[in-house]
PDB file of N, CA, C and O in Angstrom:
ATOM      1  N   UNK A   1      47.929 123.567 105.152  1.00  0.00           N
ATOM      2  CA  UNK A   1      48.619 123.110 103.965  1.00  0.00           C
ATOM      3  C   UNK A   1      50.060 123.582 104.011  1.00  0.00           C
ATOM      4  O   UNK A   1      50.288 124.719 104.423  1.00  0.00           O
ATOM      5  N   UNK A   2      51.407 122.501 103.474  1.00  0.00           N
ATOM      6  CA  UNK A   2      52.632 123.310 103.240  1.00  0.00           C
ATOM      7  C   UNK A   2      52.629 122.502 102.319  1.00  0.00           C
ATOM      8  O   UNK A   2      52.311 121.317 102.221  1.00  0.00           O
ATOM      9  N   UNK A   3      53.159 123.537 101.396  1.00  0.00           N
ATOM     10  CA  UNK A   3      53.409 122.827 100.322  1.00  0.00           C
ATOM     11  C   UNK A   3      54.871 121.996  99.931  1.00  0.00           C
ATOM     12  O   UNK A   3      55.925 122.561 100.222  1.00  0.00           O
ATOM     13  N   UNK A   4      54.913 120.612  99.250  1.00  0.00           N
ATOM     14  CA  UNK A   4      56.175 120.391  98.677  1.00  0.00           C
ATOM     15  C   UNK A   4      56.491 120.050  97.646  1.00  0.00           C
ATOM     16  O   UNK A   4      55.863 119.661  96.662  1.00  0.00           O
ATOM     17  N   UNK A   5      57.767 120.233  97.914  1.00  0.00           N
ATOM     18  CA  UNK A   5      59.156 120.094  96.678  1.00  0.00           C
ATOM     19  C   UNK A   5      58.259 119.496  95.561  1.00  0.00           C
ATOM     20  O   UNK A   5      57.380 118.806  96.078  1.00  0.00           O
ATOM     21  N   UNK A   6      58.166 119.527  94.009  1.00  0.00           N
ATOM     22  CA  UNK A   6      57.720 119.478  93.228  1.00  0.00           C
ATOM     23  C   UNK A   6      56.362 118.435  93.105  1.00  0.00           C
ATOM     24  O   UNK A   6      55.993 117.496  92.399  1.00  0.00           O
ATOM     25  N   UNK A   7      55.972 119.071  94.027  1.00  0.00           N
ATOM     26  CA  UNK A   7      54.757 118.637  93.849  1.00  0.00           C
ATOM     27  C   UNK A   7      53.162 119.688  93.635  1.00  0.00           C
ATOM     28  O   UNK A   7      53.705 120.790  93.710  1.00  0.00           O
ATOM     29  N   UNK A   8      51.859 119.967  93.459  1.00  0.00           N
ATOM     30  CA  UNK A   8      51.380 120.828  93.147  1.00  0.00           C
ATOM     31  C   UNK A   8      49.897 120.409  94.228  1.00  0.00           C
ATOM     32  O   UNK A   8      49.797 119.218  94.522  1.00  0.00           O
ATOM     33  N   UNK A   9      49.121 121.101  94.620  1.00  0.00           N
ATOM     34  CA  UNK A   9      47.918 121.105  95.737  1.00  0.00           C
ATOM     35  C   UNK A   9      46.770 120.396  94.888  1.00  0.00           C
ATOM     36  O   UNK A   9      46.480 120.452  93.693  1.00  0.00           O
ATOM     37  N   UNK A  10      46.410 119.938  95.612  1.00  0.00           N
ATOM     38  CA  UNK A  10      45.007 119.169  94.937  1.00  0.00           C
ATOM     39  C   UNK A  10      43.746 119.202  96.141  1.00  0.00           C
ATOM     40  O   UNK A  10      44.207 119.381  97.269  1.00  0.00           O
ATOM     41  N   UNK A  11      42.783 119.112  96.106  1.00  0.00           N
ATOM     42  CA  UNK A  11      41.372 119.635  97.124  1.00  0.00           C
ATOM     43  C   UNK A  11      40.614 118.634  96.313  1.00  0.00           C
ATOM     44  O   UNK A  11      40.490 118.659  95.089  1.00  0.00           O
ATOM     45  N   UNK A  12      40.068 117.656  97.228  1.00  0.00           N
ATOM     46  CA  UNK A  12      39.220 116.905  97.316  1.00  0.00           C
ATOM     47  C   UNK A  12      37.922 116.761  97.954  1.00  0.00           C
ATOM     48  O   UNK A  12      38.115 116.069  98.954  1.00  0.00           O
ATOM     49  N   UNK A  13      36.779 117.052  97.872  1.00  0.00           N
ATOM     50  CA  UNK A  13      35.394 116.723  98.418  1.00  0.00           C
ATOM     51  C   UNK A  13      35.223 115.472  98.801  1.00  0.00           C
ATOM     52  O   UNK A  13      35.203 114.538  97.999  1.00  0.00           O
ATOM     53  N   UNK A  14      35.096 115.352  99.973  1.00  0.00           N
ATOM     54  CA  UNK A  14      35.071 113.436 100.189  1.00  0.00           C
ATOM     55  C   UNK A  14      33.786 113.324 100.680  1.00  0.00           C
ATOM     56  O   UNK A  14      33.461 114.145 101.538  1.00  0.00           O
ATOM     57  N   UNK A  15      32.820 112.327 100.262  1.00  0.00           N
ATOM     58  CA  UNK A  15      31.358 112.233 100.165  1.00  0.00           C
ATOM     59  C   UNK A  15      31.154 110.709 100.295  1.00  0.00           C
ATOM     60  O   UNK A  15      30.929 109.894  99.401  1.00  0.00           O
ATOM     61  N   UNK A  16      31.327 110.462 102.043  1.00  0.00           N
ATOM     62  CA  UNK A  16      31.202 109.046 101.906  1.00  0.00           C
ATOM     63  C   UNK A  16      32.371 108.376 101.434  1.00  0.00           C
ATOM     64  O   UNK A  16      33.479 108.573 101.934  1.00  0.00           O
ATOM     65  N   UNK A  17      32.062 107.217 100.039  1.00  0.00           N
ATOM     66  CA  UNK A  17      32.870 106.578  99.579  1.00  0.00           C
ATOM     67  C   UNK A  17      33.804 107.470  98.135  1.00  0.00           C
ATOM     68  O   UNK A  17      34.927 107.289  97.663  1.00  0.00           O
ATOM     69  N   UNK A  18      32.899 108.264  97.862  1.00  0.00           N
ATOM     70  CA  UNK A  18      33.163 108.796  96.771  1.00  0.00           C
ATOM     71  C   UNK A  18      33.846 110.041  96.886  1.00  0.00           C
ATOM     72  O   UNK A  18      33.292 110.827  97.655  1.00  0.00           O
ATOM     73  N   UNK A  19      35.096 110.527  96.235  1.00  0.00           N
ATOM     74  CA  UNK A  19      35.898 111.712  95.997  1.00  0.00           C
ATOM     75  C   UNK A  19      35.633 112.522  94.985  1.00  0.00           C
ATOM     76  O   UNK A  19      35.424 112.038  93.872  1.00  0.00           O
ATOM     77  N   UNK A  20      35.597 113.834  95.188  1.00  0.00           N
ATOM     78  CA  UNK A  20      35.457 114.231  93.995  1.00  0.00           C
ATOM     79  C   UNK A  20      36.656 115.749  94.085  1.00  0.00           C
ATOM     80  O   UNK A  20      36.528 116.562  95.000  1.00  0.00           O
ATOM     81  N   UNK A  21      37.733 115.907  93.022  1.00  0.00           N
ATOM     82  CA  UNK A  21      38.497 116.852  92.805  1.00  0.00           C
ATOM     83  C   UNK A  21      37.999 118.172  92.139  1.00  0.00           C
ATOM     84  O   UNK A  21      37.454 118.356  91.050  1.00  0.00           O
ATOM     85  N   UNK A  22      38.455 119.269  93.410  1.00  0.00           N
ATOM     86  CA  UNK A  22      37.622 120.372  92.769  1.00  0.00           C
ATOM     87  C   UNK A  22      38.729 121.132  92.445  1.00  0.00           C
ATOM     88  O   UNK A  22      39.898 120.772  92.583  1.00  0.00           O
ATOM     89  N   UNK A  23      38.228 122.496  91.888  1.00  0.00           N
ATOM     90  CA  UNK A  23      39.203 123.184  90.909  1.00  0.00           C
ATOM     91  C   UNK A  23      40.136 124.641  91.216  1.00  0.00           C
ATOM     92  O   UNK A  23      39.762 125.814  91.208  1.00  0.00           O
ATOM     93  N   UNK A  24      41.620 123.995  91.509  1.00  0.00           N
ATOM     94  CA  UNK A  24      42.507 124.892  92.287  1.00  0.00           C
ATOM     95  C   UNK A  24      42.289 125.884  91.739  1.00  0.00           C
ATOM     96  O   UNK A  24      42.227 125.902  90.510  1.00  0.00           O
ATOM     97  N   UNK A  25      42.131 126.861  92.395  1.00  0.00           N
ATOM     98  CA  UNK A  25      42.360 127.839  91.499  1.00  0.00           C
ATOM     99  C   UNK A  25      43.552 128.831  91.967  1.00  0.00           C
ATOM    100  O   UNK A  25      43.797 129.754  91.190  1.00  0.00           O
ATOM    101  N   UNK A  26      44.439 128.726  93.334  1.00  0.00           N
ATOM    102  CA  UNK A  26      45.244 129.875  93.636  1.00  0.00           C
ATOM    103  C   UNK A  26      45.881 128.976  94.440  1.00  0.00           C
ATOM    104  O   UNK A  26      45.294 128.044  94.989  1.00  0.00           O
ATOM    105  N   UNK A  27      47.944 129.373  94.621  1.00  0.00           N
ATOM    106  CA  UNK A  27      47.898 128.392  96.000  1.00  0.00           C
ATOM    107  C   UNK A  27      49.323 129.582  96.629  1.00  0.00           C
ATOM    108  O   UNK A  27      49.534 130.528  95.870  1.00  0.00           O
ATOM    109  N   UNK A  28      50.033 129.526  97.659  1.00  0.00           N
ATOM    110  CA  UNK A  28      50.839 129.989  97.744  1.00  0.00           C
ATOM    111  C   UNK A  28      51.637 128.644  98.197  1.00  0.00           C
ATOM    112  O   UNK A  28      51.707 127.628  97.506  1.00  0.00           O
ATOM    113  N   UNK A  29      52.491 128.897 100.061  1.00  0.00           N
ATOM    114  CA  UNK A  29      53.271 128.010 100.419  1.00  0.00           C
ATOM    115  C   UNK A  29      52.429 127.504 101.534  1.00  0.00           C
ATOM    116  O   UNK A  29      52.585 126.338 101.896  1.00  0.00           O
ATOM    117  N   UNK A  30      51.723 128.117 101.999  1.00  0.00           N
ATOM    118  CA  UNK A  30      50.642 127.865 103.212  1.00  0.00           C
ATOM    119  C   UNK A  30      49.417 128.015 102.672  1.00  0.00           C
ATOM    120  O   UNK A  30      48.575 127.901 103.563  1.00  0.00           O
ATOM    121  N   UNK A  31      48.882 128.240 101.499  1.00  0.00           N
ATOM    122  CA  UNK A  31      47.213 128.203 101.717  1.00  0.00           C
ATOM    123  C   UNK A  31      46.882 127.556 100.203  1.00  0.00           C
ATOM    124  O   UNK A  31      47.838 127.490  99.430  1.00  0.00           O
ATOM    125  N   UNK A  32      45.539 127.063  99.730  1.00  0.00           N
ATOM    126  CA  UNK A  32      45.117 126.844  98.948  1.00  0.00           C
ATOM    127  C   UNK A  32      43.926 127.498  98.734  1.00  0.00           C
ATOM    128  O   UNK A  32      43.159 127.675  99.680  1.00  0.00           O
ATOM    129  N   UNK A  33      43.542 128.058  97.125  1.00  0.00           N
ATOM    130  CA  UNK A  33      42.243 128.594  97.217  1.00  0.00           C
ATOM    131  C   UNK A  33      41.570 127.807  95.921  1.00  0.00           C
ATOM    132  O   UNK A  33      42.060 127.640  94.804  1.00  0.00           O
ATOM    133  N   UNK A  34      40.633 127.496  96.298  1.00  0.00           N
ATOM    134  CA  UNK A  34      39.959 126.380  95.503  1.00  0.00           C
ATOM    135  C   UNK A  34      38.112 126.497  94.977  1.00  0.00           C
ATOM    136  O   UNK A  34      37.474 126.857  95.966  1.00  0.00           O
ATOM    137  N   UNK A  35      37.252 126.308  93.838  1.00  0.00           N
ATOM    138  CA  UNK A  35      36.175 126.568  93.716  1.00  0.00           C
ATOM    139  C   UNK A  35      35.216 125.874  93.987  1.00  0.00           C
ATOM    140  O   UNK A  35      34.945 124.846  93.366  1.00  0.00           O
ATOM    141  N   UNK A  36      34.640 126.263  94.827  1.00  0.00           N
ATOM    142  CA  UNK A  36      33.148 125.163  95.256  1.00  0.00           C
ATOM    143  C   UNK A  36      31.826 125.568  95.237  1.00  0.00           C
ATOM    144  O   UNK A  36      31.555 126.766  95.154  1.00  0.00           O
ATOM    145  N   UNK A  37      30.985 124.733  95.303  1.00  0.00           N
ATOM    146  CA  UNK A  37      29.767 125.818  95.019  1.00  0.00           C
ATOM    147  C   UNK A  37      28.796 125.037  96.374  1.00  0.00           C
ATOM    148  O   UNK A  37      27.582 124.858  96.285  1.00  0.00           O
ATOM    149  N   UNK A  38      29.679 124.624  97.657  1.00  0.00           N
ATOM    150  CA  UNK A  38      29.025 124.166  98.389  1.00  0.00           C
ATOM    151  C   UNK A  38      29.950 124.529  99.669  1.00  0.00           C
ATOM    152  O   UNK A  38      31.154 124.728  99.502  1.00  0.00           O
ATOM    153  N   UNK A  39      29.397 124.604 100.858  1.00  0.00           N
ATOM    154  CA  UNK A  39      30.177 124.455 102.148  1.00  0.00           C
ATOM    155  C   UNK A  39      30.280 123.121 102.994  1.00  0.00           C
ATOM    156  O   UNK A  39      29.527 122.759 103.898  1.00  0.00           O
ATOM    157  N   UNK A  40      31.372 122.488 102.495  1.00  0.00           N
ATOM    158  CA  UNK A  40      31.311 121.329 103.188  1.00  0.00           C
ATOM    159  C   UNK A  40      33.001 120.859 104.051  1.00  0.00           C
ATOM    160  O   UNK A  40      33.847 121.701 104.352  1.00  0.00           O
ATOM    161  N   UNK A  41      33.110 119.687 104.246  1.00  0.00           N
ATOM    162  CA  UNK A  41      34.793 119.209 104.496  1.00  0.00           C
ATOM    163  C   UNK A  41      35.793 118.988 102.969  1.00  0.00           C
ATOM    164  O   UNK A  41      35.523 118.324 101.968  1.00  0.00           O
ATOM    165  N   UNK A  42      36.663 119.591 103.194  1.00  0.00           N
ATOM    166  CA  UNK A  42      37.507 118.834 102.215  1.00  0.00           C
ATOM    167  C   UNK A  42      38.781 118.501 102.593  1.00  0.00           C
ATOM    168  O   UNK A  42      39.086 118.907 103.714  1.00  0.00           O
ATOM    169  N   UNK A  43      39.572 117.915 102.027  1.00  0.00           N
ATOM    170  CA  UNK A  43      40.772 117.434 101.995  1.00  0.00           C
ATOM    171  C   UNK A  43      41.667 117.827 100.717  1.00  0.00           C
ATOM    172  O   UNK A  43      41.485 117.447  99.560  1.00  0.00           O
ATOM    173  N   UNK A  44      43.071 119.008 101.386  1.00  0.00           N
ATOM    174  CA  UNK A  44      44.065 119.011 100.946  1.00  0.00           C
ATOM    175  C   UNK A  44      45.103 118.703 101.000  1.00  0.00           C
ATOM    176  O   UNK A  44      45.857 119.065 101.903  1.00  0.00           O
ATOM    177  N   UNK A  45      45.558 117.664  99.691  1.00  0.00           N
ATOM    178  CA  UNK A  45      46.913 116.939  99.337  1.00  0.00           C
ATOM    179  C   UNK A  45      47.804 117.855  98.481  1.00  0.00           C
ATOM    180  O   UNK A  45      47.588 118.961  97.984  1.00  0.00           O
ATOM    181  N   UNK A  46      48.909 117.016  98.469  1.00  0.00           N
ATOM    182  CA  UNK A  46      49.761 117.692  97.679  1.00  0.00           C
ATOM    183  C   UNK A  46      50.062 116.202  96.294  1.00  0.00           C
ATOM    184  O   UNK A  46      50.245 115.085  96.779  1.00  0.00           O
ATOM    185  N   UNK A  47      50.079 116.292  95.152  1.00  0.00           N
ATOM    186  CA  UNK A  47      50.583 115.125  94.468  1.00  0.00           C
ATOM    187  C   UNK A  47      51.215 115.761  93.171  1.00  0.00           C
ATOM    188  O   UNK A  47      51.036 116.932  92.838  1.00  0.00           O
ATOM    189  N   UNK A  48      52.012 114.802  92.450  1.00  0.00           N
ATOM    190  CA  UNK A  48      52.859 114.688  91.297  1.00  0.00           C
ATOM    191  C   UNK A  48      52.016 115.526  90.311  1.00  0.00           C
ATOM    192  O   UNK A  48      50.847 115.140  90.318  1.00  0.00           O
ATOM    193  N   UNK A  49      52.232 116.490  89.516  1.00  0.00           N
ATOM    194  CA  UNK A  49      51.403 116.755  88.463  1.00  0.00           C
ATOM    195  C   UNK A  49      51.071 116.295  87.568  1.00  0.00           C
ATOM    196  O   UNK A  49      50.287 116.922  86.855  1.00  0.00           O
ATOM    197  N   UNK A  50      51.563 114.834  87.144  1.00  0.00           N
ATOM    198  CA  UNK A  50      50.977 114.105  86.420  1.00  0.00           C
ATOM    199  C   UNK A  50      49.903 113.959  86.639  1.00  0.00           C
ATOM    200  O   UNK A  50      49.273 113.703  85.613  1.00  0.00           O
ATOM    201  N   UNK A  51      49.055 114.006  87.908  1.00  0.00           N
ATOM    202  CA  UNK A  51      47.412 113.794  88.473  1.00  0.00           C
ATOM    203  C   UNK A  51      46.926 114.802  88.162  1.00  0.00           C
ATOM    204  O   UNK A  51      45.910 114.908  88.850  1.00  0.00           O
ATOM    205  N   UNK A  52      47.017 115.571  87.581  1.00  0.00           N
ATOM    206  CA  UNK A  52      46.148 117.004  87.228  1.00  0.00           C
ATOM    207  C   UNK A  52      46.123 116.814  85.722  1.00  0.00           C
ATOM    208  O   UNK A  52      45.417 117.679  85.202  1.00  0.00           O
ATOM    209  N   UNK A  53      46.653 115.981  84.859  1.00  0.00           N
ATOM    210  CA  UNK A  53      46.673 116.532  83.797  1.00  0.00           C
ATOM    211  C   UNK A  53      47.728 117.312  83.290  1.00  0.00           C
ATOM    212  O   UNK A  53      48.117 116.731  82.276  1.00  0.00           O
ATOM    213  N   UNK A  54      48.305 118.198  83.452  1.00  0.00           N
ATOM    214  CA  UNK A  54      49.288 118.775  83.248  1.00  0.00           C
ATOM    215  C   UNK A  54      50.055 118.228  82.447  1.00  0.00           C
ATOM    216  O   UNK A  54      50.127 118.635  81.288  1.00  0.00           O
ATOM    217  N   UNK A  55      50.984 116.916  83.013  1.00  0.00           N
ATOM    218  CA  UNK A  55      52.245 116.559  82.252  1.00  0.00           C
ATOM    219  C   UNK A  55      51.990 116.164  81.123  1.00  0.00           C
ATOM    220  O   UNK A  55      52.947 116.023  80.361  1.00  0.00           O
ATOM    221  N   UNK A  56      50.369 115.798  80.545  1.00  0.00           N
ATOM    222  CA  UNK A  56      50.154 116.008  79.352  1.00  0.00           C
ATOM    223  C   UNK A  56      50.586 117.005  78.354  1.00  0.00           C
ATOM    224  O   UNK A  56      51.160 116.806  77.283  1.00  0.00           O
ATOM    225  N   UNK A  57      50.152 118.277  78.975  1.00  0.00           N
ATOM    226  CA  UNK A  57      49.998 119.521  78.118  1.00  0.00           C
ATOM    227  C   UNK A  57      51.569 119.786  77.897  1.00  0.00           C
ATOM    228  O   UNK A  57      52.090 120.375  76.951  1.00  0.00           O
ATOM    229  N   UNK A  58      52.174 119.215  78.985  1.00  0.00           N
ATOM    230  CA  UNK A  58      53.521 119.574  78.888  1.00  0.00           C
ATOM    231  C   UNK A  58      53.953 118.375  77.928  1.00  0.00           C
ATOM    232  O   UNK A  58      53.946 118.490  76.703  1.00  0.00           O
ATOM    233  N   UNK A  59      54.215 117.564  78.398  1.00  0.00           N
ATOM    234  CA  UNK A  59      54.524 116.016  77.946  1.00  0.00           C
ATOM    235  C   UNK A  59      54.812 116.486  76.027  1.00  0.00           C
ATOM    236  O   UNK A  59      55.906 116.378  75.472  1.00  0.00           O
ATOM    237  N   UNK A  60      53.415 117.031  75.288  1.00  0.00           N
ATOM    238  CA  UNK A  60      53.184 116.657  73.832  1.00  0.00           C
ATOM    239  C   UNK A  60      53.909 117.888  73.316  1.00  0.00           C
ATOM    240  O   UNK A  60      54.198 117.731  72.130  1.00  0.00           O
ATOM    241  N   UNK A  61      54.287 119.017  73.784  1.00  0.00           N
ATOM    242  CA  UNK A  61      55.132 119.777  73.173  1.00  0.00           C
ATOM    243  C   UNK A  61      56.990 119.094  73.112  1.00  0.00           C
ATOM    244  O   UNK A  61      57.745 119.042  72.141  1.00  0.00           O
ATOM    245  N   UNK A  62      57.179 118.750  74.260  1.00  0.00           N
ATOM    246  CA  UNK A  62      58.294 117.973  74.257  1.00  0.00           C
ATOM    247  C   UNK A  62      58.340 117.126  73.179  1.00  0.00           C
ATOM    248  O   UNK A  62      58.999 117.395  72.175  1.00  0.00           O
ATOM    249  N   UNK A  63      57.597 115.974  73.325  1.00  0.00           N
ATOM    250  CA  UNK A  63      57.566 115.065  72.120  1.00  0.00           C
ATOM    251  C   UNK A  63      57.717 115.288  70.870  1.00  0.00           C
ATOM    252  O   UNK A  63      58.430 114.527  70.216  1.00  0.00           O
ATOM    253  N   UNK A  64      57.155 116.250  70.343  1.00  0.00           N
ATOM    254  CA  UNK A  64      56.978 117.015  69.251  1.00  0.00           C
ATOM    255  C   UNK A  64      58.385 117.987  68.874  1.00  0.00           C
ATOM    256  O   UNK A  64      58.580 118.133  67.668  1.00  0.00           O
ATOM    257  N   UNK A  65      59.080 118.459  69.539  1.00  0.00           N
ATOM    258  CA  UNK A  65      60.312 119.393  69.301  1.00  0.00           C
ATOM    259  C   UNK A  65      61.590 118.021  69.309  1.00  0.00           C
ATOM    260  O   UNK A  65      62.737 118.055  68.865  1.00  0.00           O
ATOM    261  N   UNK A  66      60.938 117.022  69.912  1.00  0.00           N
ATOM    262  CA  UNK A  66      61.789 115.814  69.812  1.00  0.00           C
ATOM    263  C   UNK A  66      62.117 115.036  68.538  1.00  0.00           C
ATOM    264  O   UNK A  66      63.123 114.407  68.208  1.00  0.00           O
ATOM    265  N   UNK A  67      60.757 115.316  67.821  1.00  0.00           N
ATOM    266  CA  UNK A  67      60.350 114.257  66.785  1.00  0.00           C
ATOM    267  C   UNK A  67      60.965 115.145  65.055  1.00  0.00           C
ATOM    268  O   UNK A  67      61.334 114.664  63.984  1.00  0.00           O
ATOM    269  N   UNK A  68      60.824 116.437  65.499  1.00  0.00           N
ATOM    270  CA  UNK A  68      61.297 117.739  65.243  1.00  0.00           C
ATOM    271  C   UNK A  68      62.806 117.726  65.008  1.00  0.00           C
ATOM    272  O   UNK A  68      63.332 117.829  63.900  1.00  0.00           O
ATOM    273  N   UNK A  69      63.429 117.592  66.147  1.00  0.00           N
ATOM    274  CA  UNK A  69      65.109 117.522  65.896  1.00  0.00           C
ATOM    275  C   UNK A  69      65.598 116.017  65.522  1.00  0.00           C
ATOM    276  O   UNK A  69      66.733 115.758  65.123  1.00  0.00           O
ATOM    277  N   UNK A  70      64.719 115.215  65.684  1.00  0.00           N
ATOM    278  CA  UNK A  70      65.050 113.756  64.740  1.00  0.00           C
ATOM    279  C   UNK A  70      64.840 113.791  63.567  1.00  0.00           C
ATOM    280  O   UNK A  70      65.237 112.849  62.882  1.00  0.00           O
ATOM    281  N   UNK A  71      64.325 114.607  63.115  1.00  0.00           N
ATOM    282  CA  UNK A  71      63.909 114.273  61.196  1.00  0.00           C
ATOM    283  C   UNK A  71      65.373 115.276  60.796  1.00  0.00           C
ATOM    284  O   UNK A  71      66.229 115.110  59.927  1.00  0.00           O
ATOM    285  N   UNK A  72      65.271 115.924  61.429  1.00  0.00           N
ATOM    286  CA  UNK A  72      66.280 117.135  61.339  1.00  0.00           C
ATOM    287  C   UNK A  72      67.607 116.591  61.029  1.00  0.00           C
ATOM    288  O   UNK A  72      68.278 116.670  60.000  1.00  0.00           O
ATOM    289  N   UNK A  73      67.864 115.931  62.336  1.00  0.00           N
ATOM    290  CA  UNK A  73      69.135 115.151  62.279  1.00  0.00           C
ATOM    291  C   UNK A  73      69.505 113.876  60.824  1.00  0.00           C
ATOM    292  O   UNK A  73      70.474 113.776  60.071  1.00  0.00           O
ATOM    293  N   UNK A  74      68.315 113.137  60.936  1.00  0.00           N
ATOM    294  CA  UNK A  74      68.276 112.347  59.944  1.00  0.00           C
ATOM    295  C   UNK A  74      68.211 113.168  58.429  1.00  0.00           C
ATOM    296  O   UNK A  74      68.643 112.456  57.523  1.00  0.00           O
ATOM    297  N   UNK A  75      67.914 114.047  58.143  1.00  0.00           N
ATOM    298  CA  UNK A  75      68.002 114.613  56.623  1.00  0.00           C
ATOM    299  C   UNK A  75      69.281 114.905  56.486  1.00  0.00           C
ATOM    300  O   UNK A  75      69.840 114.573  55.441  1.00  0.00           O
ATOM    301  N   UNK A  76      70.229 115.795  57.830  1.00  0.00           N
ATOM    302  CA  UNK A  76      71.291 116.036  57.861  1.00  0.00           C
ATOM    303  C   UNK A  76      72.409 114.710  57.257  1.00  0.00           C
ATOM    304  O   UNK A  76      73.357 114.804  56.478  1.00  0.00           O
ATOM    305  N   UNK A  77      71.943 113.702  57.852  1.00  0.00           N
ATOM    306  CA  UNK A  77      72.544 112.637  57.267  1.00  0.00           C
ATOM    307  C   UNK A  77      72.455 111.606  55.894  1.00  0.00           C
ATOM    308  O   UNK A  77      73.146 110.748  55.343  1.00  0.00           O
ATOM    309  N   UNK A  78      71.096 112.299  55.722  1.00  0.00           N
ATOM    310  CA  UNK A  78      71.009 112.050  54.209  1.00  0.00           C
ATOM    311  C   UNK A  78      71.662 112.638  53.277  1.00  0.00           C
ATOM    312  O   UNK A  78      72.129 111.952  52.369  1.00  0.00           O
ATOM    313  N   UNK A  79      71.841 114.049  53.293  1.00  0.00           N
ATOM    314  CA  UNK A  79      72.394 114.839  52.654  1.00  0.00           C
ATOM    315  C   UNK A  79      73.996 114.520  52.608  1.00  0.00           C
ATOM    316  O   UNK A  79      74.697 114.613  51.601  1.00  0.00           O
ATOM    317  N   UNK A  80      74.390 114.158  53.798  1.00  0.00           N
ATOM    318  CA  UNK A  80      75.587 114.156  53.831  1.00  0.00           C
ATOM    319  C   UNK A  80      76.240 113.357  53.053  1.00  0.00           C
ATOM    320  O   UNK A  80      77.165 113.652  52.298  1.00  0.00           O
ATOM    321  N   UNK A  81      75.510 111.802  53.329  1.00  0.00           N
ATOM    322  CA  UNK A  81      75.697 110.637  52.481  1.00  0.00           C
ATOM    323  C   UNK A  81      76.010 111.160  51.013  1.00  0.00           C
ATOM    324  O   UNK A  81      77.119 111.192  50.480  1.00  0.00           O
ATOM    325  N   UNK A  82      74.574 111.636  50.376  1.00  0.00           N
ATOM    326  CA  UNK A  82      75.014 112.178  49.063  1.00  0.00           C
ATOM    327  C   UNK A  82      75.684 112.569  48.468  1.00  0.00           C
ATOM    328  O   UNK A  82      75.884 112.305  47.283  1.00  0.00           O
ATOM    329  N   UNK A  83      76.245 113.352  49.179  1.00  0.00           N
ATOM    330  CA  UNK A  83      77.449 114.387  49.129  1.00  0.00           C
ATOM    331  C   UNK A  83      78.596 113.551  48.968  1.00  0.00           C
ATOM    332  O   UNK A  83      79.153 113.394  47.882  1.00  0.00           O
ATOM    333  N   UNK A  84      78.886 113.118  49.827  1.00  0.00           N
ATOM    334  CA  UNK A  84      79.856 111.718  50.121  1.00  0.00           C
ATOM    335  C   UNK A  84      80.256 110.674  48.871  1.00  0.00           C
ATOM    336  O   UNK A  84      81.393 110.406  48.481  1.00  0.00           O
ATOM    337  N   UNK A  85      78.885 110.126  48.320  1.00  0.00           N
ATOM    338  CA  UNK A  85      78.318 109.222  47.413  1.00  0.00           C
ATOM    339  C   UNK A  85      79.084 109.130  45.630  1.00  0.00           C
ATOM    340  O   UNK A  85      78.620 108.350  44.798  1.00  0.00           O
TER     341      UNK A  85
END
C-alpha cells in the first residue's frame, strides 16, 4: 500500500462476484490495518472519502454554520432597513 494525496485506504474482501468493505481501523503511509474475522485475500485501494461516509459527517456541520451565518446576515439587514426606514 502507498498511500495518496487526499485520498483515505479502503480493504475490500472480494468473494467471487461480490465485495464486501471491511473496517479500517489504522493506516500509516505504507501499511493498512484493518478488522476481519476471517483469513482470506483482500484488496487494498485508496478512494475519495466521500466512499466511506465521512463527507457526510463532515458535509452537515458545514451546512449548518452556513445556514447559521445566512440568517445572521439577513437579520443584520433587517435591522438595518429599520433603522434606515
Amino acid at each position: 500500500y502507498t498511500k495518496e494525496g487526499g485520498k483515505v485506504p479502503v480493504v475490500y474482501f472480494w468473494d467471487g462476484s461480490k465485495s464486501t468493505e471491511m473496517k479500517v481501523l489504522s493506516s500509516t503511509d505504507t501499511s493498512v490495518t484493518f478488522e476481519t474475522d476471517h483469513n482470506s485475500e483482500y484488496i487494498v485501494a485508496s478512494e475519495m472519502l466521500s466512499n466511506n461516509g465521512n463527507s457526510n459527517e463532515q458535509l452537515i456541520p458545514i451546512i449548518a454554520v452556513l445556514i447559521v451565518v445566512l440568517i445572521a446576515i439577513g437579520g443584520f439587514f433587517i435591522i438595518r432597513r429599520r433603522r434606515n426606514a
